[in-house]
C-alpha positions in Angstrom: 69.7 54.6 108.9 69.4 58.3 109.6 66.1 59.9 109.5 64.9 63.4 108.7 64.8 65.3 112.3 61.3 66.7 112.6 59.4 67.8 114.9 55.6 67.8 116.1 53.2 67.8 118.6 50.7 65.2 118.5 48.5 66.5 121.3 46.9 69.4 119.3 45.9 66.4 116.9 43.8 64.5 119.2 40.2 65.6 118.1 40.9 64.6 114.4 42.7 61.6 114.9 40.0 60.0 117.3 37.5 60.8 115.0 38.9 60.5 111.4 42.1 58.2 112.1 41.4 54.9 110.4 42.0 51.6 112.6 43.8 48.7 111.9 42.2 46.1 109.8 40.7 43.1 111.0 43.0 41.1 109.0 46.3 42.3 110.2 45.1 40.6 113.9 44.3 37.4 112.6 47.3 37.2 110.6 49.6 38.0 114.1 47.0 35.6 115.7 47.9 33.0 112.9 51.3 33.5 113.5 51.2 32.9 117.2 52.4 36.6 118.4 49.1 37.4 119.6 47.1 34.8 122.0 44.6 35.6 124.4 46.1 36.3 127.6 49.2 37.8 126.4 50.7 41.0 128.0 50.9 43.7 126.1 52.6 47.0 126.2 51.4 49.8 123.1 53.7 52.4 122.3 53.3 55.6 121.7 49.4 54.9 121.2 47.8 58.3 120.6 44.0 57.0 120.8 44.6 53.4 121.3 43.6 52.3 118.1 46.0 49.2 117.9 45.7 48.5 121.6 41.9 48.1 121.2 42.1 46.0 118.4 44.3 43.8 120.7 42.1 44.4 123.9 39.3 42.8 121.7 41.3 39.8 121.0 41.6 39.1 125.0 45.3 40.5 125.3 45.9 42.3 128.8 47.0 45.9 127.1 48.9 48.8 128.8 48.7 51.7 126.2 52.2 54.6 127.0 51.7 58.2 125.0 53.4 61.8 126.3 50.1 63.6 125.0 47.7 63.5 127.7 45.0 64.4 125.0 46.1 61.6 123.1 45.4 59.1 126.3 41.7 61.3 127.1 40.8 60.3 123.4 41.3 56.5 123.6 39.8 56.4 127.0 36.5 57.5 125.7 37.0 55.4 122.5 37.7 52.0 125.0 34.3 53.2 127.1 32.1 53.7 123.8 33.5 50.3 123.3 33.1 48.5 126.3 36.7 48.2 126.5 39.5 48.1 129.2 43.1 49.6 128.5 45.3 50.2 131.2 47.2 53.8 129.7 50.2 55.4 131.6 51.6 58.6 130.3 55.6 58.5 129.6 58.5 57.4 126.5 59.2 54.9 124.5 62.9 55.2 125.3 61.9 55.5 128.9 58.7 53.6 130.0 59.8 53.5 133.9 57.9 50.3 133.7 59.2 46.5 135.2 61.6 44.7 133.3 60.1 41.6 131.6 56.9 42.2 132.4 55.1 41.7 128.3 54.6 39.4 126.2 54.4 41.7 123.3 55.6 45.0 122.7 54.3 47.1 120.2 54.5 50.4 117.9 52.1 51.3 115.5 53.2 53.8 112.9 55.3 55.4 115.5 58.8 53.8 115.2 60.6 56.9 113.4 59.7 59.4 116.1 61.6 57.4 118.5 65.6 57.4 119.6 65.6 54.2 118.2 68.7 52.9 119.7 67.5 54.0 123.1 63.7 52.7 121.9 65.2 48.9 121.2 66.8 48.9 124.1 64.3 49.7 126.1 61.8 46.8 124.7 64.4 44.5 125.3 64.2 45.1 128.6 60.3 45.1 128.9 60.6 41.9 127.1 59.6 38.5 128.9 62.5 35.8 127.6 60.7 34.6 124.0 59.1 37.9 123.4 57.8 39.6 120.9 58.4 43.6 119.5 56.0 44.1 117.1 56.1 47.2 114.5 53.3 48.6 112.0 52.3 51.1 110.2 49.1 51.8 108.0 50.7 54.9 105.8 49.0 56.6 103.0 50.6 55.7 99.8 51.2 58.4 97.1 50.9 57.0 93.5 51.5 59.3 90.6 48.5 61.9 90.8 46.5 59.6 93.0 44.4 61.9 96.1 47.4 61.3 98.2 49.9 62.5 96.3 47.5 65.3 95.5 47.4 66.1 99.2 51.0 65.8 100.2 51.9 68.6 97.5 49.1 70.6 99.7 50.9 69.9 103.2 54.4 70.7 101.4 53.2 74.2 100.1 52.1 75.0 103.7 54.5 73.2 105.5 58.3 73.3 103.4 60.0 72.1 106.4 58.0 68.8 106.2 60.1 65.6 105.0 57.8 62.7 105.3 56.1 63.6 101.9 56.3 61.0 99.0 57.7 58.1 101.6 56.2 54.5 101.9 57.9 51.5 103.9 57.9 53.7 106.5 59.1 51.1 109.2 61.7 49.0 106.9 64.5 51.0 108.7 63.4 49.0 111.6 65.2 46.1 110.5 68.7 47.6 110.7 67.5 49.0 113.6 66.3 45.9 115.6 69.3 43.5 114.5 72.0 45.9 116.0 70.3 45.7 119.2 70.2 42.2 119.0 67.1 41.2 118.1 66.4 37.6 116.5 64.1 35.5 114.1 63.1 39.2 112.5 60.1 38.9 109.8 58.7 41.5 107.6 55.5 41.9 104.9 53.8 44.3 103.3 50.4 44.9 101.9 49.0 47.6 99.9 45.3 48.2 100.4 42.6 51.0 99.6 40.7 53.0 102.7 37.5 54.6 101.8 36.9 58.3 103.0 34.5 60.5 102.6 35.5 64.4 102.0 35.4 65.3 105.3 36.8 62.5 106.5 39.8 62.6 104.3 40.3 66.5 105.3 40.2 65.2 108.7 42.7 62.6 108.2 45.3 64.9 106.5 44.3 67.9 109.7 45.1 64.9 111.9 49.0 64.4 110.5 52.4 65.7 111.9 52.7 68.0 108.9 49.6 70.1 109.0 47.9 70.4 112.9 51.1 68.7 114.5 52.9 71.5 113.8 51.3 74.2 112.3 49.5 77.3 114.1 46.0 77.3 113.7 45.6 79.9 111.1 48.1 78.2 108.9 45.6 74.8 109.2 43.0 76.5 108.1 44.2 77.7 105.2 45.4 74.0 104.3 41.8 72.5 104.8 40.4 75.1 102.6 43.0 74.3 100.3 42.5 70.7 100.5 38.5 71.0 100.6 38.8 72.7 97.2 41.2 70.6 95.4 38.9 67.6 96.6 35.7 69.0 95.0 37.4 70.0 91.7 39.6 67.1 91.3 37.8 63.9 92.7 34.3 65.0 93.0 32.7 61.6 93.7 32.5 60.3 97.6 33.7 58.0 98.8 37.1 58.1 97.7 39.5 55.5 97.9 43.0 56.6 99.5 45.8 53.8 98.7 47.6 52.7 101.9 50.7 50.4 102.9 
């Protein structure tokens, strides 16, 4: 499945996603941990993990984590997110295509709202060969959800006004390509769910969120954000005045 080819750079995001990025829920752990794919003492390898927030949430549960990003900002801000935390990630900067690191050395391998940025092809391949024999490649994503004339959808038009060249507006399921993806590479026993669930935020921290995205500090110039959050800030007091306010997610 062919993707949109677009372009950002997730570095100049780091300040806003450390502080206004949402983490993963509780519940998504205890469901892998339910399902055996994550166990105390496990291996694992985080791709892509900007500010670590998955590879904490697996740190916590006793997992051995190595974190990869190519935004040194992006590896700064999880480090000082693990120390407020009293927690220990082992972060290397390189590629998901490209890790340079020992073959079959993880237990699980995993990408966190990150899968469409990647070569795919080159990415599968690649965890394949990180892979310990009866491995696991694990892939998430906790996406905002447009519905109708729900904040999200509200804010997306926003982005798209100041950012035509954006294509990720209006998309949910972000990471169902991945199926196609992972069974030509030969990947088995492949599982899939979804669940649709509200995040609370307050104004700012929903301006923060959106300032945090590919489509707005990822890749515009910093005059150009500016005139989005004041945008956004506006369109937040006149049209859903009361805090917090709940942003649908999948």
């Amino acid at each position: 499945m062919k993707l949109p080819h677009f372009t950002a750079d997730f570095g100049k995001t780091a300040a806003d996603y450390a502080r206004h990025r949402a983490g993963y829920p509780d519940w998504l752990f205890e469901r892998l941990m339910r399902r055996g794919l994550v166990r105390p003492g496990m291996r694992a390898l985080d791709l892509a993990t900007g500010t670590g927030y998955l590879a904490r949430g697996l740190a916590q549960r006793g997992l051995a984590v190595t974190g990869i990003d190519i935004a040194p900002e992006m590896i700064e801000a999880a480090k000082a997110l693990d120390a407020a935390q009293g927690l220990a990630v082992d972060y290397v900067a390189g590629k998901a295509e490209a890790t340079g690191l020992p073959s079959g050395s993880f237990d699980l391998v995993t990408a966190a709202c990150c899968w469409h940025w990647f070569d795919r092809p080159k990415a599968s391949a690649e965890v394949l060969r990180l892979l310990k024999p009866g491995g696991w490649l694990v892939i998430c994503s906790q996406n905002w959800f447009p519905l109708g004339d729900n904040v999200v959808a509200r804010s997306e038009a926003i982005v798209q006004r100041h950012n035509p060249q954006w294509p990720y507006g209006g998309l949910d399921g972000m990471t169902s390509f991945a199926v196609h993806d992972l069974r030509a590479a030969g990947f088995r026993s492949i599982e899939s769910f979804a669940v649709d669930f509200e995040i609370a935020y307050s104004h700012e921290g929903w301006r923060g969120r959106m300032r945090a995205s590919a489509g707005v500090s990822g890749s515009l110039a910093p005059d150009e954000v500016k005139a989005f959050d004041e945008e956004l800030a506006a369109m937040l007091k006149r049209e859903f005045p009361h805090e917090p306010l709940q942003a649908t997610h999948c």
